[in-house]
Each structure stands twice: as C-alpha cells, then as structure tokens.
C-alpha positions in Angstrom: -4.7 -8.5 17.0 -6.3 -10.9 18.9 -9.0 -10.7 21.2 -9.4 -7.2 19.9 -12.1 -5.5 17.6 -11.9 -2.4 15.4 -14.4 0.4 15.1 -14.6 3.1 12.1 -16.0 6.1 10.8 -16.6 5.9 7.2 -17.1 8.9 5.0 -18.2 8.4 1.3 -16.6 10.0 -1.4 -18.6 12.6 -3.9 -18.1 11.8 -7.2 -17.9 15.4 -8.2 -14.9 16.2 -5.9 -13.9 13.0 -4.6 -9.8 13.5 -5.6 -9.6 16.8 -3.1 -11.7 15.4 -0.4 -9.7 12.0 -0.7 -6.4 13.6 -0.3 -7.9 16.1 2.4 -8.9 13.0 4.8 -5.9 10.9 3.6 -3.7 13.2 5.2 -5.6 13.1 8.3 -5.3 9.4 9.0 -8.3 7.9 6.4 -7.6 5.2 3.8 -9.4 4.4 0.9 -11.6 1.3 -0.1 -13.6 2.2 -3.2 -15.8 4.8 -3.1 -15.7 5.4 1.1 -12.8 6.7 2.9 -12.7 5.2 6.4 -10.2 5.4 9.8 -10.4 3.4 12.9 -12.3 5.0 15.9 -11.9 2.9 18.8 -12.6 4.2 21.6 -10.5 2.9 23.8 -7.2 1.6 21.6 -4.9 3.6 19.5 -2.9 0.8 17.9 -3.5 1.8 14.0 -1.1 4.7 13.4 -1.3 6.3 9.6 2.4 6.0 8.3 4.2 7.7 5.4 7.7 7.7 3.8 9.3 11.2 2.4 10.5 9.8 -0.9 12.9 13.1 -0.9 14.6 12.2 2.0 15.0 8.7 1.9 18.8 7.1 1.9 18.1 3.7 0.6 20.0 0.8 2.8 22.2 -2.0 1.9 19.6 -4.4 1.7 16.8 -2.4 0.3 19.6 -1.7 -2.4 19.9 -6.0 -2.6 16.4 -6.0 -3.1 16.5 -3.4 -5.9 19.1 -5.4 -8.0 17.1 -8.5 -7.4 15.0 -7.4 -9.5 16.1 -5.1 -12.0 14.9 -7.8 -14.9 11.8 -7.0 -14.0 9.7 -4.4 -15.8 6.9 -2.1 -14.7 3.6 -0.6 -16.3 1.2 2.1 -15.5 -2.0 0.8 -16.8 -5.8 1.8 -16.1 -7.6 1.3 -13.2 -9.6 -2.1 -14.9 -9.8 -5.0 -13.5 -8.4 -8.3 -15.5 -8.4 -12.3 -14.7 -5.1 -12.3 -15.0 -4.4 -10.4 -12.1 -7.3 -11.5 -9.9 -5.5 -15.4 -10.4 -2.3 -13.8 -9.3 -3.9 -12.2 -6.6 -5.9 -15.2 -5.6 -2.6 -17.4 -5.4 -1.5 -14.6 -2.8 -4.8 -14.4 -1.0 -4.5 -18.5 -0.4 -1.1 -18.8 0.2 -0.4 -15.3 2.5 -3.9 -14.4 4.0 -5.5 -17.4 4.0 -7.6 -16.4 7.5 -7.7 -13.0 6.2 -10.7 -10.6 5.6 -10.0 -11.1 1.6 -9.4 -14.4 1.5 -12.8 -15.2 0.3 -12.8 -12.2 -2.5 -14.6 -13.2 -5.5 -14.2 -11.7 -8.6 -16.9 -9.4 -8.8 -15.1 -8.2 -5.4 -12.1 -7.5 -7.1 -13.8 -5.3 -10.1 -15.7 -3.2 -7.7 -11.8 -2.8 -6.2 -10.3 -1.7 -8.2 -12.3 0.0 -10.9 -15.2 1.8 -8.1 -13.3 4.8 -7.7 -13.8 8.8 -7.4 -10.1 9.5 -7.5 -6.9 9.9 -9.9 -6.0 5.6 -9.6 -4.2 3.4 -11.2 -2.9 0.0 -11.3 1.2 -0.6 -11.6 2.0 -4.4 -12.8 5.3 -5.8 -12.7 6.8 -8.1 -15.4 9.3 -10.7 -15.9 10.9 -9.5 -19.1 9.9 -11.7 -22.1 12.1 -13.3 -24.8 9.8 -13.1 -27.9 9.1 -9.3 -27.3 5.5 -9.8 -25.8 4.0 -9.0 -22.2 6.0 -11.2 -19.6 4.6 -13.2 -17.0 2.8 -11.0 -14.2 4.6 -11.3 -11.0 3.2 -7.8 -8.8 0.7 -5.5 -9.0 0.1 -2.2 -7.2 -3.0 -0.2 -6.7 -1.9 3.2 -6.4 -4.0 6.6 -6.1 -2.4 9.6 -6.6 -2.3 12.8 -4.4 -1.7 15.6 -4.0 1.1 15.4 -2.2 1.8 11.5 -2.6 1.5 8.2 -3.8 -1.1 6.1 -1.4 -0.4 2.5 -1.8 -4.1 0.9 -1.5 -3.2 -2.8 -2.0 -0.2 -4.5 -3.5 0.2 -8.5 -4.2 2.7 -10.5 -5.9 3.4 -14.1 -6.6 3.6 -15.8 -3.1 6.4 -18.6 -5.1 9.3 -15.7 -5.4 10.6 -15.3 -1.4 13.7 -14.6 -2.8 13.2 -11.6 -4.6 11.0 -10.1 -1.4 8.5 -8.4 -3.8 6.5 -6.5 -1.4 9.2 -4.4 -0.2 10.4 -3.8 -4.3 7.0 -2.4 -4.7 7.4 0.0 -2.0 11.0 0.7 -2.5 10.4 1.2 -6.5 7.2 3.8 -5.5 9.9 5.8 -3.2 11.8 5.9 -6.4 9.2 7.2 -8.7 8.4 9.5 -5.8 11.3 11.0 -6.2 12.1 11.1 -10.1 8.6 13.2 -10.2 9.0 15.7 -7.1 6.2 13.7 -5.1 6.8 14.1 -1.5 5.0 11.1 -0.1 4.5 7.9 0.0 1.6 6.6 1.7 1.4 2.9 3.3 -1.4 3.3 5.5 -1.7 1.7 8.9 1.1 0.5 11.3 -0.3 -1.8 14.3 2.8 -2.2 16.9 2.7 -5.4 17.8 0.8 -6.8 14.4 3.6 -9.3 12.3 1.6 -8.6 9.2 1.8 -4.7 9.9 5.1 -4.2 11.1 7.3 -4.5 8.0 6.2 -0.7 7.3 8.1 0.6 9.8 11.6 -1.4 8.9 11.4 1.5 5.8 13.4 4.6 7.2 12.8 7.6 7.6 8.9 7.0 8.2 6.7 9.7 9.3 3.8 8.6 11.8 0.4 10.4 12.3 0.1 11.9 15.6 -2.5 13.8 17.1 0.0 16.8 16.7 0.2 15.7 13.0 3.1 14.1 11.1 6.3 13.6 12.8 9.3 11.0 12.2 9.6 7.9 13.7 11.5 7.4 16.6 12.7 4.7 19.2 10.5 5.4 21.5 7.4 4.8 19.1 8.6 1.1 18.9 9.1 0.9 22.8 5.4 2.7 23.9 2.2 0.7 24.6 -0.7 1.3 22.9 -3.4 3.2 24.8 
C-alpha cells in the first residue's frame, strides 16, 4: 500500500513441536515463512485481515466451474517438500513477469531452497502438469506450497507460468485445494492475508463463502467488510 509500512511480531518455530504450535498461531492470524511464524502488528493500521475458505461449504460458481474445465488436461502431484531448478525457472519467469517490484523479485536460488525445504511442519509441494504424449512428466505449469493442518490446508506460496492468462491458474490452484479439501474432510482452506484496497490481495475475497479473522475470531464475510475503512 503505498506510503505505508508494516510492522510484525515473529515467533520461531521449535523443531520438536513445530506442526502444533504452527497450526495453534495459524489460526490466530500468523503465517508461515520457514522456520518463523509471523503476523502484522501495526500499531495504528488494521488493513491485513487473516482469510480462510470452508472447503465443506463452498458452492462453486459459474466461472470458477469455467476455470475448472479449463484445465482438467492438466494433472497434479504431491511431491516432497525439495526444492528443484525446474521449479525455481518457473517461478523465476513469474517473479519477473508478475512481481517484478516485489519483495521476491530478487530471490536467488539458495533463497528458494531455504523456502521451501527449512521447515518444522507437515509441507509439501503440489506441481501441476500438462499431460504428456510419450508417457513421461509434462511440462510444469503451477506449483503450490502447501502445509498441512490440523484443521486445513495453508497455502504458503503458489506460482504458475505467467504465459497461460487464459487458463487463470492462480484461482485453479485455490479452487482445486477447496476440492481436495473436501474429498479428505479438511475443513479449511487457508489463503492468508486480505489488504482491502491492495489489487494484488483482493482476488481472495472474490472466493465465496470466506471466513475473515476478527478480533472476536472467524466469522464470514460480509458486505460491509468490503465497504469499512481500515483503522
């Protein structure tokens, strides 16, 4: 947001216990980046709200369903929490091309080991294929870092091939984890933060029902959550 700076509080993660105490501060509004758990503390701004989908609940739209079929070639895999070139090129030609001025744009690949493979918690990376015609791996076109809970799935970072508008690929990756969600009696799925106002942050919230952390604790999102200022 501009003209604006964040704050956190950061809490490490014990290697010993660091599953529970993730989930136990991930449902309280912290997200996860390696071995730390952090949430924003500013002091005077409450713009970064935790948000989560109830995969049990969730109708899927028209378009999410047009979104679905576009890519129903495409074919997914739950592989280990290692860190290979091949997704670090794909996840450079999304860094350049979609975050250029962002905080990650200049992430080496050293930077994308510690990542993805520094963890305390139950992780795993999901990559997304275009099906191949000689019965080997197809070319990588998404992948998904993806801890999980407790009581959820807690999307940590996704990218995808910046070339394929068309098929919207961010929103499959969310829409495909409400899915497994559901097929496996997970409750959540967890997107972290919402900024109102933020172009890069607001696509969360076009996913409904949403659930948005409150000082009260979880609640669904209403109209009036899109209307109110930040204070």
């Amino acid at each position: 947001m501009p003209e604006r700076f964040e704050r956190k509080v950061f809490a490490h993660l014990p290697l010993s216990d660091g599953a529970s105490v993730n989930d136990s501060l991930t449902q309280v509004g912290f997200r996860r980046s390696q071995n730390i758990a952090y949430r924003p503390a500013c002091e005077s701004c409450a713009a970064c709200v935790s948000a989560r989908i109830p995969a049990g609940d969730y109708v899927f739209s028209r378009s999410e369903r047009k979104v679905l079929a576009r890519n129903e070639d495409l074919e997914r895999h739950l592989v280990e929490a290692e860190a290979t070139m091949e997704q670090f090129d794909l996840l450079r030609r999304y860094l350049t091309t979609r975050h250029a001025d962002g905080g990650m744009a200049e992430m080496a690949w050293p930077d994308y080991v510690a990542m993805v493979e520094d963890t305390a918690v139950r992780t795993h990376i999901i990559e997304y294929r275009a099906k191949s015609k000689d019965g080997g791996p197809g070319d990588l076109v998404a992948c998904a870092l993806v801890d999980l809970m407790s009581d959820g799935l807690s999307l940590v970072y996704s990218f995808y091939d910046p070339t394929m508008a068309r098929r919207s690929l961010g929103s499959f990756v969310i829409l495909d984890h409400i899915i497994q969600a559901g097929l496996t009696d997970i409750p959540y799925v967890y997107l972290g933060y919402w900024v109102r106002g933020s172009d890069k942050m607001n696509y969360k919230v076009r996913f409904s029902p949403i659930e948005l952390l409150r000082p009260e604790g979880w609640s669904l999102m209403n109209a009036r959550d899109r209307r109110e200022p930040e204070a």
